[in-house]
N, C-alpha and C positions, 0 to 999 in steps of 0.2 A: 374705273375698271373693275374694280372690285363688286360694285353692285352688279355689274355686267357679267361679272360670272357667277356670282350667285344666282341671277334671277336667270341664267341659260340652264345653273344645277337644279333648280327647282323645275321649272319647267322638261327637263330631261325625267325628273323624279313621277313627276301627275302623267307623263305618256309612258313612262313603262309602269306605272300603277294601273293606267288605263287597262294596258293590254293586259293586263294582269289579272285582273277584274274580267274580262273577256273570255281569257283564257277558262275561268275559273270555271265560267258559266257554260260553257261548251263544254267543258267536261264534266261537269252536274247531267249535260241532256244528253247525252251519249250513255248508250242500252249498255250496261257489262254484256259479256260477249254471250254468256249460257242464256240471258233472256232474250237477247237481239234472235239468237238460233232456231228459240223456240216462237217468236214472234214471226221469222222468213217460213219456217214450216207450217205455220199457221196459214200465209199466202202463198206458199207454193199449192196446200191442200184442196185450198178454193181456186186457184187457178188452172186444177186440176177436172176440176168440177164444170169450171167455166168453159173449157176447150176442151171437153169431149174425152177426156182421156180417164176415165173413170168406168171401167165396165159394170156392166148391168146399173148406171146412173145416167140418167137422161142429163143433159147440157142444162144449165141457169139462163132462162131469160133474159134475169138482168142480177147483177148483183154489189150489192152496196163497196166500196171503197174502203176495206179495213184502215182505222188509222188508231194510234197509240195512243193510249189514254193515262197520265200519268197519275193521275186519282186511282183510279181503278187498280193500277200497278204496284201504288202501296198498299192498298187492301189486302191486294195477292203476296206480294211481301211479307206481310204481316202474318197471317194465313202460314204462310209457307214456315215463316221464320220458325212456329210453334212447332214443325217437326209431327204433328197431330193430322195420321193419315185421316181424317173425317171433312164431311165439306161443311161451311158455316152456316150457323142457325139461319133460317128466314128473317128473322130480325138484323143479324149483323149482315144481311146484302139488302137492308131495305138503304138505297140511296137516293134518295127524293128526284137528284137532278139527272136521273138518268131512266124512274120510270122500273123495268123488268131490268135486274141482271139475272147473268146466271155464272156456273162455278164449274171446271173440269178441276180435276184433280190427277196427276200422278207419280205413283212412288217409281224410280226407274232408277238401274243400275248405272245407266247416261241420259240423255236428256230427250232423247227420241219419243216423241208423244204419238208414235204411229199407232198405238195401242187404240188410241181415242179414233182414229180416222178410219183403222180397218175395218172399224164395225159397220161402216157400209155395204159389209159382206153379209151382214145377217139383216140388211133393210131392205125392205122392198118399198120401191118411189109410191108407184100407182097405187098399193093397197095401203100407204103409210103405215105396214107394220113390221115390226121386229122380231126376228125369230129368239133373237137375245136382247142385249142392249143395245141401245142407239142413239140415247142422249147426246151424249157427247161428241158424236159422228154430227149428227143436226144441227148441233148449236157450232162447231166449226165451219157447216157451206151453211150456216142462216143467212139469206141473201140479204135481209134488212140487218143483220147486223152493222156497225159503223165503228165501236169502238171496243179496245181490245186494252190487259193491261197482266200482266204477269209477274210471278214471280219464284223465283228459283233456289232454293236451301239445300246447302249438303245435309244433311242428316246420317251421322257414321259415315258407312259406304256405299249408300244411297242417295241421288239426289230426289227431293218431292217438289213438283212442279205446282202450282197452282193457280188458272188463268180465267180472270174475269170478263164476262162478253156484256154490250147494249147494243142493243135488247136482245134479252131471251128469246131461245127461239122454244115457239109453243107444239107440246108434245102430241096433242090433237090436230097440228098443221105439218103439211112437206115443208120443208126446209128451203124452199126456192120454189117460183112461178115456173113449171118447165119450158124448157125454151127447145129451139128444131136445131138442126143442122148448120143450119145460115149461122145461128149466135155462137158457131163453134169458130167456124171464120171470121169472127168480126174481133180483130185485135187491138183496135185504137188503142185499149188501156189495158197492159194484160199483168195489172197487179190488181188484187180485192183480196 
């Protein structure tokens, strides 16, 4: 009998290690809450783009599937952690396995990255120019963009956001194939 409950207490011991070990790793891949935020507003942006609801922006033909890139996210991490409102050298975003990135940057009182998105107000689609900036407007609805990675530092009483895209979106190109009317109503998939 005695073996018999030992080898029950062992075997009770390796499944809650198990779950334990399970546990640990779900909560490694789980966004803290300020990057998750700033990750949904990135797709709310472009879904914004995609369904028409974006004045003076023509609708996205078609547009790539944002999904999370946790490479990318310690970059921005890292970036961020330094508290160094500047974006990084062209050397430190050379990442072989991904080809173009590119780098938004911001310093914000809360985590609202609307600053980057507004400046659709100073771009015009057809003439692809800028009365101001628009980088960072472009490189949010890049329609070939795919992957996304962020990261979020208080600094004092500010927080600095800093979020990595593949691929770059290029500054000689519109940021999306324009699409009509019809691709406003077509919602099969209404997250990118």
């Amino acid at each position: 009998m005695n073996n018999n409950h030992s080898l029950k207490c062992i075997n009770i011991m390796v499944i809650l290690l198990f779950f334990i070990i399970i546990l640990c790793q779900c909560k490694k891949l789980k966004l803290p809450k300020e990057v998750r935020e700033v990750f949904q507003l990135h797709k709310y942006y472009r879904n914004s783009i995609r369904f028409c609801q974006m004045p003076n922006q023509p609708p996205a033909k078609r547009m790539s599937k944002l999904k999370w890139n946790t490479y990318l996210a310690e970059k921005a991490q890292l970036s961020a952690s330094r508290c160094d409102y500047s974006y990084d050298s062209p050397s430190d975003m050379n990442f072989d396995e991904f080809g173009t990135v590119a780098q938004n940057i911001a310093d914000s009182p809360t985590l609202k990255i609307a600053s980057w998105f507004v400046e659709y107000k100073s771009y015009s689609f057809n003439d692809n120019k800028c009365n101001d900036t628009c980088m960072q407007y472009k490189q949010i609805v890049n329609g070939e963009e795919t992957e996304i990675g962020c990261g979020v530092q208080k600094c004092g009483k500010r927080f600095l956001v800093v979020c990595n895209y593949s691929p770059a979106a290029e500054e000689d190109r519109q940021p999306y194939e324009k699409g009509t009317q019809e691709n406003c109503d077509d919602v099969d998939d209404a997250e990118y």
